[in-house]
C-alpha positions as CSV (number, residue, x, y, z in Angstrom):
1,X,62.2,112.5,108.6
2,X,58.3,112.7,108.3
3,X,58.2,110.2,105.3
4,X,61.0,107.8,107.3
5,X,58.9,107.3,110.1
6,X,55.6,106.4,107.8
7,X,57.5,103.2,106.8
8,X,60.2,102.5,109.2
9,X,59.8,99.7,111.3
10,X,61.2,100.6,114.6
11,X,60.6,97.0,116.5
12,X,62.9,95.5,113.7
13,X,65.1,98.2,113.9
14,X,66.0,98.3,117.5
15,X,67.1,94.5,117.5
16,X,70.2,95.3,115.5
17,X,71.3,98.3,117.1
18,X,75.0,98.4,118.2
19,X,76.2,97.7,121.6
20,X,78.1,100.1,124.1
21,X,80.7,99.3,126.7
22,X,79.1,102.1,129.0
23,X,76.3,104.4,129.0
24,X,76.0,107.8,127.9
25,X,75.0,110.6,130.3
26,X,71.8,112.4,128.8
27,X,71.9,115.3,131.1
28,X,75.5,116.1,129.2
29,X,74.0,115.5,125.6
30,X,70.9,118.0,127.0
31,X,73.7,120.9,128.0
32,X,75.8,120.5,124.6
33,X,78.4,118.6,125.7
34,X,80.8,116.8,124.2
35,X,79.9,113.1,125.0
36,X,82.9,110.0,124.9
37,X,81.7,106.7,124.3
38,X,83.6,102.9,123.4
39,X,81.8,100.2,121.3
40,X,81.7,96.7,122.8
41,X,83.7,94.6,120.5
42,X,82.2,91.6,121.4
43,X,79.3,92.5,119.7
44,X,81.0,91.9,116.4
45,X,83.1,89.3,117.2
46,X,82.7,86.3,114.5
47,X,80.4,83.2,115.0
48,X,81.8,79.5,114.6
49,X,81.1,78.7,111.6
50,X,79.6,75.1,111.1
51,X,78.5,73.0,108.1
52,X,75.2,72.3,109.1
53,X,72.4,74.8,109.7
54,X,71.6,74.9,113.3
55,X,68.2,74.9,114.3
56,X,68.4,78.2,116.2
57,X,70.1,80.0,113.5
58,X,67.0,79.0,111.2
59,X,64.4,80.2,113.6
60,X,66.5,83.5,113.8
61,X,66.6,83.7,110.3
62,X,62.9,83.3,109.5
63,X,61.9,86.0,112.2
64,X,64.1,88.1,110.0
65,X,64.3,87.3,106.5
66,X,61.1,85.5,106.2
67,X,58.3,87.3,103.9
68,X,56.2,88.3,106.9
69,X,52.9,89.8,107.1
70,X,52.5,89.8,110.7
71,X,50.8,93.3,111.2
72,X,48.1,91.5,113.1
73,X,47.2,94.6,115.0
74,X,45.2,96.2,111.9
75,X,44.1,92.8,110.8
76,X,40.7,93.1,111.9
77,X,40.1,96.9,109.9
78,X,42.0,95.1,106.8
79,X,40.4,91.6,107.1
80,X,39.0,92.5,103.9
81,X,42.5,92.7,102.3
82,X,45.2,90.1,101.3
83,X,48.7,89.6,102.9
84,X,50.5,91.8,100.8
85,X,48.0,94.9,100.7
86,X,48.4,94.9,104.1
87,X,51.4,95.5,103.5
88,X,51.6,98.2,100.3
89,X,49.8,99.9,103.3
90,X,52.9,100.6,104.9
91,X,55.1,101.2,102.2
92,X,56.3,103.8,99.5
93,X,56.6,103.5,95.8
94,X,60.0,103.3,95.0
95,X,58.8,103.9,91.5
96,X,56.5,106.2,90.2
97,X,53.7,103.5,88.8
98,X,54.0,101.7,92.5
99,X,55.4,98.5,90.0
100,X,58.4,98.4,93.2
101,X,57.0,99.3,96.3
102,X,59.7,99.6,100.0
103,X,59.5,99.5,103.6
104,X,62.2,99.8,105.8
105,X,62.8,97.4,108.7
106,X,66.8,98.8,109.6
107,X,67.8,102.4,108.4
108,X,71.1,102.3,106.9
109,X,74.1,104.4,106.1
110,X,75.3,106.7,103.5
111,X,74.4,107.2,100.7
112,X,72.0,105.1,98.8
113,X,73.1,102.7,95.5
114,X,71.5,104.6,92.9
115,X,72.8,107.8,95.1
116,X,76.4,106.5,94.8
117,X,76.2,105.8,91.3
118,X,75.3,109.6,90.0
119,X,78.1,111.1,92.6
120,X,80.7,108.8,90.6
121,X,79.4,109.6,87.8
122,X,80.1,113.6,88.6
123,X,83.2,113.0,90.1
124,X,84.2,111.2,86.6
125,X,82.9,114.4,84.5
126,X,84.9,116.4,86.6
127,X,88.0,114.7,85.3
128,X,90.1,115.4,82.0
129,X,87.9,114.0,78.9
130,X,91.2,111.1,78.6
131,X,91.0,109.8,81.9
132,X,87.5,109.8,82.3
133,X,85.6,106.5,83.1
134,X,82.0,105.2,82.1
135,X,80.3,104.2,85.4
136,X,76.7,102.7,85.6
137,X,75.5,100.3,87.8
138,X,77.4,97.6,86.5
139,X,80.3,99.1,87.9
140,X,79.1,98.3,91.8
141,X,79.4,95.0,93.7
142,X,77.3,93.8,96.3
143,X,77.2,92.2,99.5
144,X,73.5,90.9,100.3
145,X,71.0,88.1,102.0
146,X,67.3,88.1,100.7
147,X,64.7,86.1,101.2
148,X,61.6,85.4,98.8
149,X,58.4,84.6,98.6
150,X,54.7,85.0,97.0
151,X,51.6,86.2,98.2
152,X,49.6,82.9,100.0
153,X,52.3,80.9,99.8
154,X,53.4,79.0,103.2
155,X,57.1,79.3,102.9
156,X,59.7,81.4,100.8
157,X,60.9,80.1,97.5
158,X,64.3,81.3,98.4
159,X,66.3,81.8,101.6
160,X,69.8,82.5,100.8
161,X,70.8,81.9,104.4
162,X,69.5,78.3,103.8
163,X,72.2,78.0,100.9
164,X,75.6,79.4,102.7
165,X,75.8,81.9,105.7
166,X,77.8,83.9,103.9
167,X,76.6,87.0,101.7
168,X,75.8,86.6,98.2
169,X,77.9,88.7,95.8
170,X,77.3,90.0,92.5
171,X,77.9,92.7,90.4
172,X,74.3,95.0,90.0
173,X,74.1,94.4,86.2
174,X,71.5,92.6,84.1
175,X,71.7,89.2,86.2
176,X,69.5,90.7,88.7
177,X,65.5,91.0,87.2
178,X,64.3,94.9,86.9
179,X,62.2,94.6,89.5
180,X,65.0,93.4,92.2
181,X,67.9,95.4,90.3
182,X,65.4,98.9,91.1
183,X,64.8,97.6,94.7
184,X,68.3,97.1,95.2
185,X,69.7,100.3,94.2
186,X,67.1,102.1,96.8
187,X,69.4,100.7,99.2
188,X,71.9,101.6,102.0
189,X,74.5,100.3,103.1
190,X,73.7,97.8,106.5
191,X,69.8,98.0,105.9
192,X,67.1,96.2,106.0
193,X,63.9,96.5,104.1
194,X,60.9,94.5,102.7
195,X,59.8,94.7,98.9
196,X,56.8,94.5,96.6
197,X,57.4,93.8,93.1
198,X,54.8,93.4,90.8
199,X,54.7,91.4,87.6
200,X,55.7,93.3,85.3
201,X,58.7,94.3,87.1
202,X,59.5,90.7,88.1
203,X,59.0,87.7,85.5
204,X,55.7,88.3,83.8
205,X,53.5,86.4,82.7
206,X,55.5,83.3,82.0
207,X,56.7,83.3,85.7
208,X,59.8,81.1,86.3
209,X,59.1,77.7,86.8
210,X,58.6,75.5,89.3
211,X,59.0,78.1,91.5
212,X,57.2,81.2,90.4
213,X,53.9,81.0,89.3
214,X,53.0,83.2,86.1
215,X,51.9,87.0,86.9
216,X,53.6,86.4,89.6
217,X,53.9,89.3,92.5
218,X,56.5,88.9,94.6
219,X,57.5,89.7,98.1
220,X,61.5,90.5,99.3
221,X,63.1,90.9,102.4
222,X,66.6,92.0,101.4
223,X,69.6,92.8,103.5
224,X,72.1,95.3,102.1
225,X,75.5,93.7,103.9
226,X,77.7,96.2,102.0
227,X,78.3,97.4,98.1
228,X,81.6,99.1,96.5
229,X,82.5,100.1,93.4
230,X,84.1,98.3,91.0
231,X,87.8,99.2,90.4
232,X,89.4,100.4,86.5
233,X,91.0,97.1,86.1
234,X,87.9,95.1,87.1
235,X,86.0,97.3,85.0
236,X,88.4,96.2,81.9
237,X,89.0,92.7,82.6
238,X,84.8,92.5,82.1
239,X,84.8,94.0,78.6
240,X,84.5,92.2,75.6
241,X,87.4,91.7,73.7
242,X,86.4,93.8,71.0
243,X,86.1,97.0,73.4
244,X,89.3,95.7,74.9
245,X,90.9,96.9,71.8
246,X,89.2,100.5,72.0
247,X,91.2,101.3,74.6
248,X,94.3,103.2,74.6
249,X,97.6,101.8,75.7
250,X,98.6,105.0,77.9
251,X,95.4,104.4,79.6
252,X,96.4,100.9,80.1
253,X,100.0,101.4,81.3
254,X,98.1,104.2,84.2
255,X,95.7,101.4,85.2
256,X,98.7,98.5,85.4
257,X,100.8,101.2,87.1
258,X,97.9,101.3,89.8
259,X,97.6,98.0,90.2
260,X,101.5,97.7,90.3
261,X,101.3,100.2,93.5
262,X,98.8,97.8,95.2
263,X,101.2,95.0,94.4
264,X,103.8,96.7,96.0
265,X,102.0,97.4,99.1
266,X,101.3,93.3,99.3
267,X,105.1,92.9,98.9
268,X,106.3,95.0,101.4
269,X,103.8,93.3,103.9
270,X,105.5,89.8,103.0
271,X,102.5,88.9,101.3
272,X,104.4,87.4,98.3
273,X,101.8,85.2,97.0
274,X,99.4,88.0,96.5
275,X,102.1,90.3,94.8
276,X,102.6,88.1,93.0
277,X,99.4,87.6,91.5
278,X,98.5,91.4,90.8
279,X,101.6,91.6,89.2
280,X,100.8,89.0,86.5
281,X,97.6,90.4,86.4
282,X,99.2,93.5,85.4
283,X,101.6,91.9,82.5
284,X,98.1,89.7,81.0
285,X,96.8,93.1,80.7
286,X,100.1,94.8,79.3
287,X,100.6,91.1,77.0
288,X,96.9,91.9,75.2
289,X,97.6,95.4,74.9
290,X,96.5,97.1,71.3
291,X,99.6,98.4,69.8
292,X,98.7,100.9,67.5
293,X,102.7,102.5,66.8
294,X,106.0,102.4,67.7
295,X,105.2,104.5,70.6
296,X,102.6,102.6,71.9
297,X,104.9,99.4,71.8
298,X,107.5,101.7,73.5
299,X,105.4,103.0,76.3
300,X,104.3,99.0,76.7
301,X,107.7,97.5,77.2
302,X,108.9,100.0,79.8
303,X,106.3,99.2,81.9
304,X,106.7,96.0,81.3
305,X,109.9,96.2,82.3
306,X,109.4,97.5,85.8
307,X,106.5,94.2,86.1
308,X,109.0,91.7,85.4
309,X,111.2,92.6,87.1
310,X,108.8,93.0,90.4
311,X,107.5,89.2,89.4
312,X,110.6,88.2,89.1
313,X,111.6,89.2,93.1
314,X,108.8,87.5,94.2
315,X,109.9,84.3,92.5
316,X,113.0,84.6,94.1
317,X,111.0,85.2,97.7
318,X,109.3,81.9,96.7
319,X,111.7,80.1,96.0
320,X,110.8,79.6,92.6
321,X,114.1,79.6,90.6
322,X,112.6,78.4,86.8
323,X,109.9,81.5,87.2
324,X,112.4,84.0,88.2
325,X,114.6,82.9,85.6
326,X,111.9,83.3,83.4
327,X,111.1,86.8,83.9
328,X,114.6,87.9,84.2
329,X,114.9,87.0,80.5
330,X,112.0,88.8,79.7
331,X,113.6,91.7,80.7
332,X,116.7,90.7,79.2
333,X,115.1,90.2,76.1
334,X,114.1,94.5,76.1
335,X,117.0,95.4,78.1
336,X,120.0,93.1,77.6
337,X,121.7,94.7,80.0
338,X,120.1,95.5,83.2
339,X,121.5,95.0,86.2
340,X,118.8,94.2,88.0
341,X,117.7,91.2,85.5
342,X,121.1,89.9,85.5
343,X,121.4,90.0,89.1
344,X,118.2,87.9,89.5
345,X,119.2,85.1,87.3
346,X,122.4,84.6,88.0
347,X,121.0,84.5,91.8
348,X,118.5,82.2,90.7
349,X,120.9,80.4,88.4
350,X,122.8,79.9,91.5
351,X,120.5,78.2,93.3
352,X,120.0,75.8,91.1
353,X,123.6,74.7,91.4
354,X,124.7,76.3,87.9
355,X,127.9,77.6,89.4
356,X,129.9,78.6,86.3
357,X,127.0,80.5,84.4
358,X,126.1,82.4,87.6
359,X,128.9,83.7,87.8
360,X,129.2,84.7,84.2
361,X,125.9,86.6,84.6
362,X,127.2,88.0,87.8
363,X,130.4,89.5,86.1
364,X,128.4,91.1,83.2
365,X,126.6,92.7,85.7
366,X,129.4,93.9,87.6
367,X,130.9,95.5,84.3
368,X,127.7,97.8,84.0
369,X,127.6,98.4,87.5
370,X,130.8,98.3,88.8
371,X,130.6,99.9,92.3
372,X,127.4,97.9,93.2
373,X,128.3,96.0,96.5
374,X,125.4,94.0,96.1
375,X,126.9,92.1,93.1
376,X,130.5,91.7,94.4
377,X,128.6,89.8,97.5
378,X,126.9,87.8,95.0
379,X,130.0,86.6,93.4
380,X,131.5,85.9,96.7
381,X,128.2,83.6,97.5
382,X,128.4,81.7,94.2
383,X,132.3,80.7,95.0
384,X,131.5,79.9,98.4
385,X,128.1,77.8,97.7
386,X,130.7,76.0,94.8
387,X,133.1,75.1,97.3
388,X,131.1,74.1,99.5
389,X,129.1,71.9,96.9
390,X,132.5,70.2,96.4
391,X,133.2,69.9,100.1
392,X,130.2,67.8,100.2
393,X,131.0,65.5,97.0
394,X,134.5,65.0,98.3
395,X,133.4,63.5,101.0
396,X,130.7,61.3,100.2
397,X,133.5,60.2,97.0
398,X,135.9,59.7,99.9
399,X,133.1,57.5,102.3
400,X,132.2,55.4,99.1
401,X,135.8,53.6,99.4
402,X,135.9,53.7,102.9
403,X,136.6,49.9,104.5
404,X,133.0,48.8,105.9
405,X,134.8,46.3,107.9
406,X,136.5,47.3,111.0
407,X,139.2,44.4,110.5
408,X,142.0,46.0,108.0
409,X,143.7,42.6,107.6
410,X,140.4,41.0,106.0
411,X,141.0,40.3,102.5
412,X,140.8,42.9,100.3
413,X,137.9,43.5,97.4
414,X,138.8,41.9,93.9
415,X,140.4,44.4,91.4
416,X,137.3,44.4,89.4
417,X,135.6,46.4,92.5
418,X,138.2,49.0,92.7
419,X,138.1,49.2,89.4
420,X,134.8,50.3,89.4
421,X,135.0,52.8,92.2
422,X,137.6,54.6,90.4
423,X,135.3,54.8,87.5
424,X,132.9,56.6,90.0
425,X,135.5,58.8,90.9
426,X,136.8,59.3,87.3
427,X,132.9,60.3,86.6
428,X,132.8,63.0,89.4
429,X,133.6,66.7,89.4
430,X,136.3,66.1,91.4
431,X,139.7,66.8,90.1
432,X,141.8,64.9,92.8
433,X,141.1,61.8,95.3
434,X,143.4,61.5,98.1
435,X,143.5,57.8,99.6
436,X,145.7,56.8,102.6
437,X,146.6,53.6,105.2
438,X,144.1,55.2,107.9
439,X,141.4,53.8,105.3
440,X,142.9,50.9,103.2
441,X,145.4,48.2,103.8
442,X,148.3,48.4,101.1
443,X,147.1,45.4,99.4
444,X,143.8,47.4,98.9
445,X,146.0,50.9,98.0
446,X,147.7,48.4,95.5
447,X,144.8,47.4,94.0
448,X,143.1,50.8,93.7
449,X,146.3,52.3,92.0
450,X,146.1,49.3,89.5
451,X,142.9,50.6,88.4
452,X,143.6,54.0,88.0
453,X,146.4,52.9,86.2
454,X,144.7,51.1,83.7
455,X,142.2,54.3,83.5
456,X,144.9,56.2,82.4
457,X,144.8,58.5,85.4
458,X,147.9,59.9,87.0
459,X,148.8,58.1,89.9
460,X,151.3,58.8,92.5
461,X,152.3,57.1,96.0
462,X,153.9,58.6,99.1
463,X,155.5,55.7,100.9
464,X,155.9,57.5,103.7
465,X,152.1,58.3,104.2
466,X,151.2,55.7,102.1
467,X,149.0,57.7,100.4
468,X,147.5,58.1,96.6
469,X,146.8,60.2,94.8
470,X,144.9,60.7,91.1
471,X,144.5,64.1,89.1
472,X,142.0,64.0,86.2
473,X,143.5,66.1,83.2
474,X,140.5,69.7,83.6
475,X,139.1,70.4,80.5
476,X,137.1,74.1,80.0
């Protein structure tokens, strides 16, 4: 605590401090008791965003981020000193030459990056030699806002809040500099701190122009919004192709059956768009797996298996018949017959209107599994969606020769007309038209009959009804 409170900032500090809905009783924290309190809400409840950047946002922004040198009540003993050894005079070497040097402005929590990174690292060692997993540094994401700036200069070279209100993120590999990766991983999580980084730890002598003048040392004001660690699969997805292939298959399927578990999760909260995509994410990884035997490949396509099938089911959520009849035949093409597969195209194939090989698929199905209720209802919806279909095209067949006038003795349409609705008819799915006197005059049911006739359709008239009739010879 002694070395905390040589560098910690406490005017900083209390500006960010957490509201409470009502006070707590000192006299009770004094006698060891147990003390209830409730966090106002409000105090984290979201600000509009906006495109531009509001003046007051700025100014708050600068008071914080800004690299500040605004001990002014030492000035006078130090006016002998620059800006920023003023400042090393409040600070601590976060390395042991003093090249990174840290004050803290907010305390955070937990542990700290570099803290994080050696208790995964024992936590790995602690696991069998086969599951173990390599984790440095470039295992962690972060969550940040920084601002930058060198000594004497007026204004920062880089605000991040100038470029997007949002946090940066980035994984604490090599596309950080030494000086800001080591100044980083000193950090907890929610705090705030101020940096010094020399030269040598920041660009040298060549600097990085326009910006950063050569030898360079450089001030930071960095804000640690939050950091994680990487998961297994994001871990892989980052490694070269060439250590892709070092990796094992059984380790693959374990990772892909993880990431199938999340996918799940997504699913069974409706989120089908999301399932979706770890699922595929899953099978890419699975596609590009290393075979190196036959049980390797073996171990692959049962899990594969169990992804299609899951991407297929969220095709079908989605409406999206050609995908879902795409991934049932993956699994078809590994397990000709599983039900489930089959079930799923012929569902899909019945969507798209495919009556007769849905219900194909449907009945081989229903030979493997032949108690399964869920497929005899599936054959009952493909007949009924089929009839219905035909409903529909029976009667807009039927409204193409209805009489647009509302005068049945007008004279009737040239044979050459009906001739050509008959060929409509003749074209259709249907297998039998139905005409009567409600609709046509008899010089019109005359005609029409004529042209079936010469069609060579069967053609037959009820006098009494005066009615006709023509059946198109079905052909499987």
């Amino acid at each position: 605590m002694a070395e905390r409170e040589n560098y910690l900032d406490e005017d900083v500090g209390s500006n960010l401090g957490i509201r409470l809905k009502d006070d707590i009783d000192m006299n009770e924290l004094r006698q060891g008791k147990g003390v209830e309190f409730t966090i106002d809400e409000e105090s984290f409840a979201p600000e509009e965003s906006s495109t531009c950047f509001e003046h007051s946002e700025m100014y708050r922004n600068s008071e914080l981020y800004n690299a500040a040198d605004s001990d002014s009540d030492d000035a006078d003993e130090t006016s002998d000193l620059t800006p920023f050894q003023r400042m090393r005079k409040k600070m601590v070497n976060v390395t042991e030459d003093g090249g990174v040097m840290k004050r803290v402005l907010k305390p955070g929590m937990g542990p700290t990056i570099s803290e994080f990174v050696t208790q995964k690292q024992e936590m790995e060692q602690e696991k069998p030699e086969e599951e173990r997993r390599t984790f440095d540094f470039d295992d962690i994401q972060v969550a940040y806002h920084y601002s930058g700036k060198q000594e004497m200069d007026s204004e920062p070279f880089d605000v991040t809040y100038l470029r997007d209100s949002r946090p940066q993120k980035a994984h604490l590999n090599d596309e950080f500099f030494l000086g800001f990766r080591i100044a980083v991983g000193s950090m907890k999580n929610k705090e705030v701190a101020d940096f010094i980084i020399s030269p040598e730890y920041a660009f040298g002598t060549m600097g990085c122009p326009p910006r950063i003048k050569p030898d360079a040392t450089l001030q930071y004001r960095i804000e640690m919004v939050n950091y994680w660690a990487t998961t297994e699969i994001d871990a892989y997805i980052k490694m070269s192709r060439e250590s892709k292939k070092l990796v094992p298959v059984c380790k693959l399927v374990k990772l892909c059956s993880k990431l199938r578990e999340e996918a799940n999760k997504l699913y069974n909260s409706a989120d089908f768009k999301g399932a979706a995509h770890s699922y595929g994410k899953a099978i890419r990884i699975l596609d590009n797996a290393n075979l190196q035997n036959d049980e390797d490949e073996a171990m692959q396509q049962r899990a594969l298996v169990k992804l299609y099938l899951n991407r297929c089911q969220c095709a079908i959520k989605l409406a999206k018949w050609d995908q879902a009849i795409t991934y049932s035949n993956k699994v078809l093409e590994i397990e000709p017959k599983n039900h489930k597969a089959l079930y799923r195209k012929a569902t899909a194939k019945m969507k798209f209107g495919d009556y007769d090989v849905a219900r194909q698929i449907a009945l081989l199905a229903r030979t493997e599994y032949p108690n399964d209720q869920s497929i005899g209802k599936l054959l009952s919806d493909i007949d009924r969606q089929k009839s219905e279909d035909k409903r529909r095209e029976r009667l807009m067949c039927s409204k193409m020769f209805q009489v647009t006038g509302e005068n049945k003795n007008e004279k009737s349409s040239s044979a050459p007309e009906h001739l050509d609705l008959i060929r409509k008819f003749q074209e259709s799915t249907l297998e039998e038209l139905k005409l009567n006197s409600a609709s046509y005059t008899g010089r019109e049911l005359d005609s029409l009959a004529e042209a079936a006739s010469q069609l060579n359709l069967t053609v037959q008239k009820n006098k009494e009804v005066c009615s006709i009739s023509c059946t198109i010879p079905y052909s499987v």
